[in-house]
C-alpha positions as CSV (number, residue, x, y, z in Angstrom):
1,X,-24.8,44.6,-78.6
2,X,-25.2,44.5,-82.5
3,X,-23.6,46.7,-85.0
4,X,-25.5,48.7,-87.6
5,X,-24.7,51.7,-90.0
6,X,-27.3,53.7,-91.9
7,X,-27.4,54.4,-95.6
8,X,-29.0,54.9,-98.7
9,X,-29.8,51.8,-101.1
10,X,-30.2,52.4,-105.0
11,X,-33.4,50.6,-106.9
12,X,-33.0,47.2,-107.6
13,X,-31.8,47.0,-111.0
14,X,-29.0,49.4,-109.9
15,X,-27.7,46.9,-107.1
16,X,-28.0,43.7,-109.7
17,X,-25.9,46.0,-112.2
18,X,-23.5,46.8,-108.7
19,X,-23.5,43.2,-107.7
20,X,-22.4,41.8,-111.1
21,X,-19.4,44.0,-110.5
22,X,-18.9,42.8,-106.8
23,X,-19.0,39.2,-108.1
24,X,-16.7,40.5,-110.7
25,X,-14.0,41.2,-108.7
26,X,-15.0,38.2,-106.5
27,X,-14.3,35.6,-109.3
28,X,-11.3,37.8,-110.9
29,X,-9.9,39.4,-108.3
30,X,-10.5,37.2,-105.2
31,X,-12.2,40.3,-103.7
32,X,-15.3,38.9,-102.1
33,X,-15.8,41.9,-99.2
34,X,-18.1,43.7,-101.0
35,X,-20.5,41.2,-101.4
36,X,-21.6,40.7,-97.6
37,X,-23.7,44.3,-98.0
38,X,-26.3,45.0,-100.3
39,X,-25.0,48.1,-102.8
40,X,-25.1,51.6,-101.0
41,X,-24.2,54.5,-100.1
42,X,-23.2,55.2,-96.5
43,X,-24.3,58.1,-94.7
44,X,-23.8,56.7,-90.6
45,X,-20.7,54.1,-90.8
46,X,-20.9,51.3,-89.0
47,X,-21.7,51.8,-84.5
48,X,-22.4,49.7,-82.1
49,X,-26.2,49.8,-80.5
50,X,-27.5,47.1,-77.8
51,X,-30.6,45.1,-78.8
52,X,-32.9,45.9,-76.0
53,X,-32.7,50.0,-77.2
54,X,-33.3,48.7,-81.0
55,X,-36.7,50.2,-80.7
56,X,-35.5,53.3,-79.6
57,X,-33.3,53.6,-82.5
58,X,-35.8,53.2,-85.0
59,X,-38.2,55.5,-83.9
60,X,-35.5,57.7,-83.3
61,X,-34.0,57.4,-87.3
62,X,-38.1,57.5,-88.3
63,X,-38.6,60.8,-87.1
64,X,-35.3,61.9,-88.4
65,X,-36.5,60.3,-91.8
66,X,-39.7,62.0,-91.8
67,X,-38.6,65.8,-91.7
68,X,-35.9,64.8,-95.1
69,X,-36.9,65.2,-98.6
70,X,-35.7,62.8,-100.8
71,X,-32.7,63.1,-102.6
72,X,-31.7,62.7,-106.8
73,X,-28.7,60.8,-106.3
74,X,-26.5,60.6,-109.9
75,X,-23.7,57.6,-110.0
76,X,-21.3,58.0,-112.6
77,X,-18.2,56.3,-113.8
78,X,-15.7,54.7,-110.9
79,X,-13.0,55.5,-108.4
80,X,-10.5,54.4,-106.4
81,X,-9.2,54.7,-102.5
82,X,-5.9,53.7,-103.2
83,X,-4.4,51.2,-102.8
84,X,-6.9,48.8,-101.9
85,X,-10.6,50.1,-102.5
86,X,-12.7,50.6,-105.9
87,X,-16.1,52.1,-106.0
88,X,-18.5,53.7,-108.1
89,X,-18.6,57.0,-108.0
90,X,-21.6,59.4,-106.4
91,X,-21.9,63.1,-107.4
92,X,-21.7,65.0,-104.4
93,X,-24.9,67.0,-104.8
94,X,-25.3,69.7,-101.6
95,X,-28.5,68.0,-101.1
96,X,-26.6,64.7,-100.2
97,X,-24.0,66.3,-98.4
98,X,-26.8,67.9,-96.1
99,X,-28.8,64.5,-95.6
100,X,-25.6,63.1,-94.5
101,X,-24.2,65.9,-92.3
102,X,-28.0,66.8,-90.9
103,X,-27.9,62.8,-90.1
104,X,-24.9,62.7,-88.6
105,X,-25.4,65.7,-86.4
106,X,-28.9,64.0,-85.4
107,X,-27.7,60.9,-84.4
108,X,-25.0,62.1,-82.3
109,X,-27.5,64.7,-80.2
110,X,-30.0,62.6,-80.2
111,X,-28.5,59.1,-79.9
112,X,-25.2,59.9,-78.5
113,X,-24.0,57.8,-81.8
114,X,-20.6,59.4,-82.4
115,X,-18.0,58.4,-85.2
116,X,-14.3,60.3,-84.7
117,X,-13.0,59.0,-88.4
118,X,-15.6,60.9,-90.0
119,X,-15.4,63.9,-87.6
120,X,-11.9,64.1,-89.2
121,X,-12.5,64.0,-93.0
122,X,-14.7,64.8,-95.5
123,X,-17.6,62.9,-96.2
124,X,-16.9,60.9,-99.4
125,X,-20.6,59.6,-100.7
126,X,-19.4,56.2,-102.9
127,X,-20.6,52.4,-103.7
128,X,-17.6,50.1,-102.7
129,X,-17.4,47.5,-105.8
130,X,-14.2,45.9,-104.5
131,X,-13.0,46.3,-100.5
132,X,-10.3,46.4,-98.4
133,X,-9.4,42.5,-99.5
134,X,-8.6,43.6,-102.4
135,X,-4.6,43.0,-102.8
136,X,-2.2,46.0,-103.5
137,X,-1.3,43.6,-106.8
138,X,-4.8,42.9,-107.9
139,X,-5.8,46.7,-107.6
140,X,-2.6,47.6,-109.9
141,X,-4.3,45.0,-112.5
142,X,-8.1,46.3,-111.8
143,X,-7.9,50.1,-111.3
144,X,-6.9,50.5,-115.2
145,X,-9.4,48.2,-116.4
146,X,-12.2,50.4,-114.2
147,X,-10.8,54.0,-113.8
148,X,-12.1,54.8,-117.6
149,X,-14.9,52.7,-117.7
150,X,-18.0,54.4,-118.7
151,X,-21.1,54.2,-115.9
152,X,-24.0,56.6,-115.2
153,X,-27.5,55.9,-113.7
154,X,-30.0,58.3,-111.9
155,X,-32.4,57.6,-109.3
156,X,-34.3,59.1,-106.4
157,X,-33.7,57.9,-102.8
158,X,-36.5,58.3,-101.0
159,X,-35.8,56.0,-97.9
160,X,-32.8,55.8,-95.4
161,X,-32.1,52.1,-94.2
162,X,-30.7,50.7,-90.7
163,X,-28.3,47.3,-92.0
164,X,-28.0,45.3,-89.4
165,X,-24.7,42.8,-88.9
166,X,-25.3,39.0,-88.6
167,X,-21.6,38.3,-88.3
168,X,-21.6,37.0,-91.4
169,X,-22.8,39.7,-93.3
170,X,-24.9,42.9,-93.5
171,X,-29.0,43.0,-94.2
172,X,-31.4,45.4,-93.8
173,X,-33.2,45.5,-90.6
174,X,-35.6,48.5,-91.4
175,X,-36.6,51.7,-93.7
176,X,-37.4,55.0,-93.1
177,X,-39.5,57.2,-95.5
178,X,-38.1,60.6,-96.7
179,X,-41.4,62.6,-97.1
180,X,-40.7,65.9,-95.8
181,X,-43.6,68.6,-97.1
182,X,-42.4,72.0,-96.7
């Protein structure tokens, strides 16, 4: 068994600019969690998947891919999950609210891939800058140097991407083109 989640990844120069921040609250803040996944946005937390069926899944999250347009994603300024978590901040657009629901809904008929937490809230699109280490203390310090801090790129996402846990950290195992033509 291995543990993956699905999600969207921003362009390159958006995860440097993200992982400055990560490293940030690394060095600062001795909040290092955020730094064993690449910047993103999650749309299938994190579920448990054995190897052997790995093809299955990825043809699976390919043909869901394939029937999705891709989505104008716009990240702007930062917030917080009190008391421990600081991310920036995604617009929730209808169109990423859909991807995400639609993907969730897929998964779970298709794959049996259930997850009860989010069955119970709302999703909340966001790029985590500083986790769940992060101590009640060192959130009070950083929250009122982020919460007013000025932030805004745009960007397309045209891909969904399976991470893939090493036990260490999370990489990307594969990516799945959004090209729907309607």
């Amino acid at each position: 068994m291995s543990r993956f989640f699905v999600a969207l990844l921003p362009p390159q120069d958006i995860q440097d600019y993200a992982n400055q921040i990560k490293q940030y609250f690394a060095d600062r803040y001795a909040s290092s969690g955020a730094l064993k996944s690449p910047p993103h946005i999650t749309l299938q937390p994190p579920f448990e998947w054995t190897d052997a069926n790995l093809p299955q899944l990825e043809a699976s999250l390919k043909e869901f891919a394939s029937g999705q347009l891709p989505v104008a994603i716009t990240l702007k300024g930062f917030d917080a999950f009190a008391p421990r978590v600081i991310y920036i901040n995604v617009d929730r657009t209808q169109e990423l609210l859909t991807l995400q629901a639609d993907l969730m809904a897929y998964t779970e008929s298709n794959l049996g891939i259930v997850d009860k937490v989010s069955k119970t809230r709302p999703f909340a699109p966001h790029m985590t800058v500083a986790f769940r280490d992060l101590s009640k203390h060192n959130f009070r310090t950083a929250w009122p140097e982020f919460e007013k801090r000025q932030l805004h790129f745009e960007f397309t996402a045209d891909k969904l991407t399976l991470l893939l846990h090493d036990g260490k950290r999370w990489n990307i195992k594969s990516e799945f083109g959004l090209f729907a033509s309607y």
